[in-house]
C-alpha positions as CSV (number, residue, x, y, z in Angstrom):
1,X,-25.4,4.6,-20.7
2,X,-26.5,3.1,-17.4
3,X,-23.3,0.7,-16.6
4,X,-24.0,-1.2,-13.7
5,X,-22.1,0.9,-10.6
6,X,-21.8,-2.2,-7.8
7,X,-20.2,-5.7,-8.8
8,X,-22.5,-8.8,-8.3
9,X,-20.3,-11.9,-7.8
10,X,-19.2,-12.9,-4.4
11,X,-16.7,-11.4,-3.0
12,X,-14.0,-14.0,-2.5
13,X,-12.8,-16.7,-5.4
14,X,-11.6,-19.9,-5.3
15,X,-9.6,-19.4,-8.2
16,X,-5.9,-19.0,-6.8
17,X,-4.2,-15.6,-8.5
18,X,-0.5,-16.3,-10.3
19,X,2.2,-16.5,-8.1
20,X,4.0,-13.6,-9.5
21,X,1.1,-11.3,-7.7
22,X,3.4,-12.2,-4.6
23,X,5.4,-9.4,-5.6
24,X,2.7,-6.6,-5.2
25,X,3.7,-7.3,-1.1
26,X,7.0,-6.9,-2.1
27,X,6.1,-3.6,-3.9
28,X,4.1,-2.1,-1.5
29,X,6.7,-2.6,1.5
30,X,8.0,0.6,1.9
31,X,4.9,1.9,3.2
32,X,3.7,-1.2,4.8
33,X,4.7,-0.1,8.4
34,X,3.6,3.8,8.6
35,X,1.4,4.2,5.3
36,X,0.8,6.6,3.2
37,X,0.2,10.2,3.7
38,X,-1.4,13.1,1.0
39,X,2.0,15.1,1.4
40,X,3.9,11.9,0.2
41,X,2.2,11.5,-2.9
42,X,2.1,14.7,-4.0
43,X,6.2,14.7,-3.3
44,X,5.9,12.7,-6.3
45,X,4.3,15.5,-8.3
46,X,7.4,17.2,-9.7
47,X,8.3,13.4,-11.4
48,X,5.0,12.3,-12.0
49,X,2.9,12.6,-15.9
50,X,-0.5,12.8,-14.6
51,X,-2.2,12.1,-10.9
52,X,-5.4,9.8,-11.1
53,X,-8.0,10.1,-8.2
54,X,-11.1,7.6,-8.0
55,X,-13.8,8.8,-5.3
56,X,-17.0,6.9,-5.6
57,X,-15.8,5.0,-8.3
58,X,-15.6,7.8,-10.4
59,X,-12.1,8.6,-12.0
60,X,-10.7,11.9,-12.4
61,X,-7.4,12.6,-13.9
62,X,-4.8,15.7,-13.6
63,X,-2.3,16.1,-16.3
64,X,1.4,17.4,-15.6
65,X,2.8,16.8,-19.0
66,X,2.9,15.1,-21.8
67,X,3.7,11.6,-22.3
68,X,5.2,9.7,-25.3
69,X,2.6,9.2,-28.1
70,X,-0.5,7.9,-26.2
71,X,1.4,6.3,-23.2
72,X,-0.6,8.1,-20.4
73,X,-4.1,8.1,-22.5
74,X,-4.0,4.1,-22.5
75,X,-2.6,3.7,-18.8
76,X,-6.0,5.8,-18.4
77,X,-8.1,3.6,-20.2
78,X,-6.9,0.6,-18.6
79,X,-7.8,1.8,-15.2
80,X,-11.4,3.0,-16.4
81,X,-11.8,-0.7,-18.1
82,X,-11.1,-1.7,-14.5
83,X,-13.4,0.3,-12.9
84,X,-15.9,-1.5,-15.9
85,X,-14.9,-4.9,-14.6
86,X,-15.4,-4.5,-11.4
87,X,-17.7,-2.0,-10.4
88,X,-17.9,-0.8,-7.2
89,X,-14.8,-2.5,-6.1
90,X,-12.3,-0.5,-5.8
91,X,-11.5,1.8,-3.0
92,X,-11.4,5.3,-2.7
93,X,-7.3,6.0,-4.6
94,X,-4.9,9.1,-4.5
95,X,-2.1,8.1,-6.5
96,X,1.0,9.7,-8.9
97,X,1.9,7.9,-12.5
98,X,4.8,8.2,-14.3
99,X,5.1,7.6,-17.9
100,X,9.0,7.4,-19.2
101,X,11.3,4.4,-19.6
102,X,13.4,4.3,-16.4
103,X,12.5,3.8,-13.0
104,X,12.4,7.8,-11.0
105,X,12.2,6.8,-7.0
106,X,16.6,5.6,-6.2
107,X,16.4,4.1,-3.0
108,X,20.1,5.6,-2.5
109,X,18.1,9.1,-1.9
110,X,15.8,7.6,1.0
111,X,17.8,5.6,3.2
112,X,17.5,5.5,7.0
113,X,15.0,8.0,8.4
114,X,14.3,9.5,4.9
115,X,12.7,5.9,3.7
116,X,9.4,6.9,5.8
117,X,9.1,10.2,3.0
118,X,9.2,7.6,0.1
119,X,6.4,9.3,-2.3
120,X,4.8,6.3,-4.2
121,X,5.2,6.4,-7.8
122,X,3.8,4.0,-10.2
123,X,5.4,3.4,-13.4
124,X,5.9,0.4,-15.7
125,X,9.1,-0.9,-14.6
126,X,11.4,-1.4,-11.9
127,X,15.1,-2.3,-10.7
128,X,16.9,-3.2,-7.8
129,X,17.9,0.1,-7.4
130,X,14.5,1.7,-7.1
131,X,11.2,2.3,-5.2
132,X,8.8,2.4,-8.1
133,X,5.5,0.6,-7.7
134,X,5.4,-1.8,-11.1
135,X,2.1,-1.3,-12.9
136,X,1.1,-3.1,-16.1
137,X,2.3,-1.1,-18.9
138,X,-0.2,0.8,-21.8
139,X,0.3,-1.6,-24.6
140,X,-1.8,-4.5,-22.7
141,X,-4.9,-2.3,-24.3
142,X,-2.7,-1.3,-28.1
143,X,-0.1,0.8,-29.4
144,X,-1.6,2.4,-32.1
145,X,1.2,4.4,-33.4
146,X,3.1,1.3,-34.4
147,X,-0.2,-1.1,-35.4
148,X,0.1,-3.2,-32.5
149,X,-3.1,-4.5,-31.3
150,X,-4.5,-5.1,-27.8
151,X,-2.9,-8.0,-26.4
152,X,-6.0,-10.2,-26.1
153,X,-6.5,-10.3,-30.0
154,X,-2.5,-10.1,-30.4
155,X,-2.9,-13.6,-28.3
156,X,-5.3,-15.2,-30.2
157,X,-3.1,-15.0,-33.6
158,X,-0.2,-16.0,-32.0
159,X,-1.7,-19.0,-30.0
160,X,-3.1,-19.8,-33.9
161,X,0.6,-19.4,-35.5
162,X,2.0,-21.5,-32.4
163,X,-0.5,-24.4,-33.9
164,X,0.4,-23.8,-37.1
165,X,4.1,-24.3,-37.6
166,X,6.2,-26.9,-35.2
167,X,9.3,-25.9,-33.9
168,X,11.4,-28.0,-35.6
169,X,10.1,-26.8,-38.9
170,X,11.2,-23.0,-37.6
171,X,14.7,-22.0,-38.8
172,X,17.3,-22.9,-36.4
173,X,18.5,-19.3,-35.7
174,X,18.0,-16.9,-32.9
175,X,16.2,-14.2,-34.3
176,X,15.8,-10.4,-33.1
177,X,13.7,-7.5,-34.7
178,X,13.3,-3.9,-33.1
179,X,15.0,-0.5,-32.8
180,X,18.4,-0.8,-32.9
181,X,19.5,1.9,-31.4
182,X,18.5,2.2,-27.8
183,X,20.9,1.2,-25.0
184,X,22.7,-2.3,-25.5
185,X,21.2,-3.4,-28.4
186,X,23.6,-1.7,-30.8
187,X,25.9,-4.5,-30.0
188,X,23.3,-7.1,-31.4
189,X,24.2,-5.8,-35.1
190,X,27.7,-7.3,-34.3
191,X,26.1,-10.9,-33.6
192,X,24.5,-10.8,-37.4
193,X,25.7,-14.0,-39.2
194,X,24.4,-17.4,-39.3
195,X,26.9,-19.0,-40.1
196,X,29.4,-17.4,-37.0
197,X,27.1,-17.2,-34.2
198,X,23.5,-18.8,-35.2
199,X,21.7,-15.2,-35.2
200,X,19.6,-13.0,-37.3
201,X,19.4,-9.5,-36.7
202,X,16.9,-7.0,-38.1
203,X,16.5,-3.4,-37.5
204,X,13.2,-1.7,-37.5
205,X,13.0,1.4,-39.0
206,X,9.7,2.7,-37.0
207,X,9.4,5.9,-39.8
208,X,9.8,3.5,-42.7
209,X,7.5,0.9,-41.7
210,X,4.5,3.9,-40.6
211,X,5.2,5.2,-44.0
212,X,4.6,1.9,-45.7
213,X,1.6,0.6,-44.2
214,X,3.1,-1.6,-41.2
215,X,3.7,-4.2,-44.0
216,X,6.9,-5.8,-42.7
217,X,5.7,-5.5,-38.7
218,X,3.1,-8.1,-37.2
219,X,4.5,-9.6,-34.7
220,X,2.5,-13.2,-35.4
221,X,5.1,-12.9,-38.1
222,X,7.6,-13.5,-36.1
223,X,7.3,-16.5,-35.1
224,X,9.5,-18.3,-37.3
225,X,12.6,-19.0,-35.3
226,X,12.9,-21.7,-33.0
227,X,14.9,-19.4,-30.4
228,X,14.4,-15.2,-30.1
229,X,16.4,-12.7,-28.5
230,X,15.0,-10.0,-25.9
231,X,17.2,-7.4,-25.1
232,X,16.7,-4.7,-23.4
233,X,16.0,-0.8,-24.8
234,X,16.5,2.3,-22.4
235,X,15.2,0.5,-19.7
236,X,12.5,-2.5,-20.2
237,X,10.6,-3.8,-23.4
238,X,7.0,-4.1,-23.9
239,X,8.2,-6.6,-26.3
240,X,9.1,-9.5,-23.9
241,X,5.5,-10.9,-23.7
242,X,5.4,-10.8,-27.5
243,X,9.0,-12.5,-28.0
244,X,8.3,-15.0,-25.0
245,X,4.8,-16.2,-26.4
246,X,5.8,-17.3,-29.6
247,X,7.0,-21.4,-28.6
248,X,10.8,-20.5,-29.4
249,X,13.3,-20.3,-26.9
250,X,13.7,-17.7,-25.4
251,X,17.0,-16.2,-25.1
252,X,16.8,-13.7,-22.7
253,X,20.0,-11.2,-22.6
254,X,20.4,-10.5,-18.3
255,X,18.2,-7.4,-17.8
256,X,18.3,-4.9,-15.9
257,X,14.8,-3.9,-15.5
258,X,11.8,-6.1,-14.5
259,X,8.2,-5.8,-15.6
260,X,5.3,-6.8,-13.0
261,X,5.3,-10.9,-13.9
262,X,8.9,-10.9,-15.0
263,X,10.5,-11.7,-11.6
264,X,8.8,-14.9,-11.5
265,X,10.3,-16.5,-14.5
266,X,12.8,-19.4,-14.0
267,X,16.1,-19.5,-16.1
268,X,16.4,-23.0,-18.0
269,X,12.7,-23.6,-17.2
270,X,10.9,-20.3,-19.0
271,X,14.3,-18.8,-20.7
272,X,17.7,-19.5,-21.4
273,X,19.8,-16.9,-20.3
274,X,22.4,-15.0,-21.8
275,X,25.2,-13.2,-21.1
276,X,26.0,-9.5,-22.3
277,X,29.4,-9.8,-21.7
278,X,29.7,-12.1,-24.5
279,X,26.9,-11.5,-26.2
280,X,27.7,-13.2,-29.3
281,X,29.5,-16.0,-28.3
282,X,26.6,-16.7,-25.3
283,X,23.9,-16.5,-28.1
284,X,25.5,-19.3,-30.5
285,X,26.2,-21.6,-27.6
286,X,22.1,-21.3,-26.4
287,X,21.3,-22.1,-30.3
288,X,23.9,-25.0,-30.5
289,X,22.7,-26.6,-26.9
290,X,19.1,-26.1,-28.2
291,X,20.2,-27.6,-32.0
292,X,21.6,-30.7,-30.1
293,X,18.9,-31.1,-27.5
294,X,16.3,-30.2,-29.4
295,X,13.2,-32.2,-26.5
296,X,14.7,-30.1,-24.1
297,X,14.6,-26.2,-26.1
298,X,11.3,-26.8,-26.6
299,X,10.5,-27.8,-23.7
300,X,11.5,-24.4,-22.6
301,X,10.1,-22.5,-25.2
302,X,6.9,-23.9,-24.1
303,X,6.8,-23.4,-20.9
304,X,7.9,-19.9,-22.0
305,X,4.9,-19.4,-24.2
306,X,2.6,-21.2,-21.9
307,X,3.5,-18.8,-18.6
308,X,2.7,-15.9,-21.3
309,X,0.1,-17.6,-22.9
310,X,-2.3,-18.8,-19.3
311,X,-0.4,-16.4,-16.5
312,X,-1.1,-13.1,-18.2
313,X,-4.0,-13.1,-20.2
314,X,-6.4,-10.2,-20.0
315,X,-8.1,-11.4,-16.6
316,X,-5.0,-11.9,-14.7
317,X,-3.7,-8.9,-15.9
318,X,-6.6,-7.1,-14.8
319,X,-6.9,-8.8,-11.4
320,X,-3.2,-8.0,-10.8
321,X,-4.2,-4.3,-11.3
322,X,-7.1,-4.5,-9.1
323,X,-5.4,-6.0,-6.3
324,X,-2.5,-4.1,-6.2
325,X,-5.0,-0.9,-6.2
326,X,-6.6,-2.2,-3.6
327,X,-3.3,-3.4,-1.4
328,X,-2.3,0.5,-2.3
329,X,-5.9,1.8,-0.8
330,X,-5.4,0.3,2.6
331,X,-2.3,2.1,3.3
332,X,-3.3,5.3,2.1
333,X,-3.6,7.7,5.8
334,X,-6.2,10.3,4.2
335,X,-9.4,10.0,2.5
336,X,-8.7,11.0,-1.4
337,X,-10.3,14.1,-2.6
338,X,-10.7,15.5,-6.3
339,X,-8.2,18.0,-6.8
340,X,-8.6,21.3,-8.3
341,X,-6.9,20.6,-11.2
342,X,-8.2,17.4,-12.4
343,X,-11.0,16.5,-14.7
344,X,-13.2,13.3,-14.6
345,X,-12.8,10.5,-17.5
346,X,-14.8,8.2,-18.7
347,X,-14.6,5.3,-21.2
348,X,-17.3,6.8,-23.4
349,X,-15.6,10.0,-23.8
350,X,-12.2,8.9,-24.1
351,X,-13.2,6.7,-27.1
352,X,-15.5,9.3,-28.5
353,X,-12.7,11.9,-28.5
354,X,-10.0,8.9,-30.1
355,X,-9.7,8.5,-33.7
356,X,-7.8,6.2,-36.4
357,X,-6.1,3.2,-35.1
358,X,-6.7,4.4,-31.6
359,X,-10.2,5.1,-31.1
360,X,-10.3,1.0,-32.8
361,X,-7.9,-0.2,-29.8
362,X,-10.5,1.6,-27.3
363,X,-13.4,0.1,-29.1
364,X,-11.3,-3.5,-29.3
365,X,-10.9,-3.3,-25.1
366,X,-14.1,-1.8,-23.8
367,X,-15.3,-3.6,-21.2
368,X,-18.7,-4.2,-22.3
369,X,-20.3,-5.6,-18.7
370,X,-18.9,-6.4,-15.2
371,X,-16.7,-9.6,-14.7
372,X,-19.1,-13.0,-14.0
373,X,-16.3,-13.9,-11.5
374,X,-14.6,-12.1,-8.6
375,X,-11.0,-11.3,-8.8
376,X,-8.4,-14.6,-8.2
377,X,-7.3,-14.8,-4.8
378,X,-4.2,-13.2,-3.5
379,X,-0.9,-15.6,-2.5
380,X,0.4,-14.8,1.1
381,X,4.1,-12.4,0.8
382,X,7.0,-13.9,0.8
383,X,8.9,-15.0,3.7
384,X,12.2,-13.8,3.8
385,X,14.1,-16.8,3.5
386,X,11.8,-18.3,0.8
387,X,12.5,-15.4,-1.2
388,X,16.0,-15.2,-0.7
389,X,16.3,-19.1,-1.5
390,X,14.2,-18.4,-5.4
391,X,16.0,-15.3,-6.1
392,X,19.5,-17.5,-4.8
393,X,18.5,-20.1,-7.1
394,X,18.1,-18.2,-10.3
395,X,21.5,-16.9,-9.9
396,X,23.0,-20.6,-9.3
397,X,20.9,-21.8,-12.8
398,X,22.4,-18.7,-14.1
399,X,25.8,-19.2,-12.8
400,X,25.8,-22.9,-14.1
401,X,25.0,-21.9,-17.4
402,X,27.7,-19.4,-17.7
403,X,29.5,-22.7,-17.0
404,X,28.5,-24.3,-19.4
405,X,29.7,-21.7,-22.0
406,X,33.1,-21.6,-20.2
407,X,33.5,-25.8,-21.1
408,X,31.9,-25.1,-24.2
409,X,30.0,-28.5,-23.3
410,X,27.1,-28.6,-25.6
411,X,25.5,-32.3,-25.9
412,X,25.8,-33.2,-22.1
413,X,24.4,-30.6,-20.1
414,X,20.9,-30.7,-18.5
């Protein structure tokens, strides 16, 4: 097939990127002042599930083990959808991906004259505790094994449920579906009553569910509550986008972990937040509030959904990948070369070697020609003191919320 190799729209935008993509400075800042060298990225090898080199925007890929189900193979195809979009684009890249739940790079083990060995990592998620560069996780383009589709067409039904049913025709319960038994959420199960703390708790029995079809599943489903729980797993959940774009309320258990557009959601304007410590008791006062101010919950379930709904569809997403590439290119010291190991990938192969519900999520995401537009334009970084102020003022919404429970004042809070 002769794809197009060299992008043709102009090579700025006027079309201003999501402010979230702020955070890709923030990212990147470790290796802002001395770059990056080949020794420091193959310092990530020993923690790293494959190493992805593009030379003449040509991919090639070297695998080190095996990720979960089809983790690394869709990470892979995102990246050659990229390529797709905008052709020609990229730079020349050298970099390591990892593939598992938790963050791998501590900052604890590269303080002081050590932080200038910091081998980049990408990964999927991030904490304050760590150094890995956040990357838009694999099921943007499906997860097969559990029937979820790409997230384009997983939009459009949702967006078509939002405009079918009202939130005040939605029961008025917090509602939570998913695997029960990873990290925190085992303490959800003791929340489960309706009548004692407003909440509905389902398990998901993944086995079950594959056995039967995937009758019992689909997330546009779910959107029947007019508030929904997200709680974290071992470490982040795909599943926020999915929970937050459904017009309920989201009531968002403090997390730990943060995906790449999470950081740049308000509390009490995109979520109501909720505390673990008591969980129960935290989750029927958000329901109660919401049940009594009922303008104002949707209001944030909206604004919730909406965020989801305009900030992260498909070409934001992609743009975010592209210029966080690209911010990652310019620091790199060395001009990448393909390594021994590695074998070139393509979009043509990958979906000719898929099959079943996977080879249909490669077919559903192909990029099919180059993007009409260039990618959005990047904010400026933060300033210190601007971000210390938003990240200062999500803790005082937070900390007035908590408050809130304390009085147990339902009716006359704002």
């Amino acid at each position: 097939m002769n794809y197009p190799t060299m992008h043709g729209a102009e090579s700025s935008s006027s079309e201003a990127c999501p402010d979230y993509f702020r955070w890709i400075h923030e990212d990147l800042q470790p290796w802002k002042t001395n770059g990056i060298t080949r020794e420091m990225v193959e310092a990530g090898k020993k923690q790293a599930f494959f190493r992805l080199v593009i030379v003449n925007g040509r991919a090639y890929v070297e695998k080190y083990k095996n990720a979960f189900q089809t983790r690394d193979n869709f990470t892979i195809w995102g990246i050659l959808q990229l390529l797709r979009l905008y052709p020609g684009k990229l730079p020349d890249l050298d970099l390591m991906f990892e593939c598992d739940d938790r963050p791998v790079i501590q900052k604890s083990e590269y303080m002081g004259q050590k932080l200038t060995a910091v081998p980049p990592i990408f990964h999927y998620c991030g904490d304050d505790s760590s150094l890995d560069i956040v990357f838009p996780d694999w099921s943007f383009w499906g997860w097969p094994e559990i029937n979820i589709k790409p997230w384009e067409p997983l939009m459009q039904d949702l967006e078509e449920v939002n405009r079918r049913m009202n939130w005040t025709d939605r029961e008025p319960y917090a509602y939570w579906k998913g695997n029960l038994h990873m990290g925190w959420r085992i303490c959800l199960l003791r929340c489960n009553s309706t009548e004692e703390w407003n909440a509905q708790i389902y398990p998901q029995k993944w086995a079950l569910e594959t056995r039967h079809g995937f009758r019992t599943s689909n997330l546009a489903d779910q959107c029947t509550h007019r508030y929904k729980i997200y709680i974290e797993g071992k470490a982040w959940s795909v599943s926020e986008k999915y929970i937050q774009a459904c017009d309920s309320m989201l009531l968002l258990v403090k997390a730990r972990y943060y995906e790449f557009f999470t950081r740049s959601l308000v509390p009490m304007k995109h979520f109501w937040p909720i505390n673990p410590r008591n969980l129960c008791s935290s989750i029927k006062f958000a329901v109660d509030w919401g049940n009594n101010n009922p303008e104002k919950a949707q209001d944030i379930g909206k604004a919730g959904s909406r965020f989801i709904m305009e900030e992260l569809k498909m070409k934001n997403v992609y743009d975010y990948m592209f210029h966080l590439l690209s911010e990652y290119g310019k620091l790199l010291r060395y001009k990448p070369t393909v390594p021994p190991g590695a074998v070139e990938v393509c979009s043509e192969t990958m979906a000719c070697l898929a099959q079943g519900r996977e080879r249909q999520c490669n077919m559903d995401t192909l990029v099919k020609s180059p993007s009409e537009t260039s990618p959005c334009s990047m904010p400026p970084p933060y300033e210190a003191w601007s971000l210390k102020a938003f990240l200062d003022m999500k803790e005082n919404i937070t900390g007035r919320v908590e408050h809130w429970e304390v009085e147990g004042k339902i009716s006359d809070v704002a």
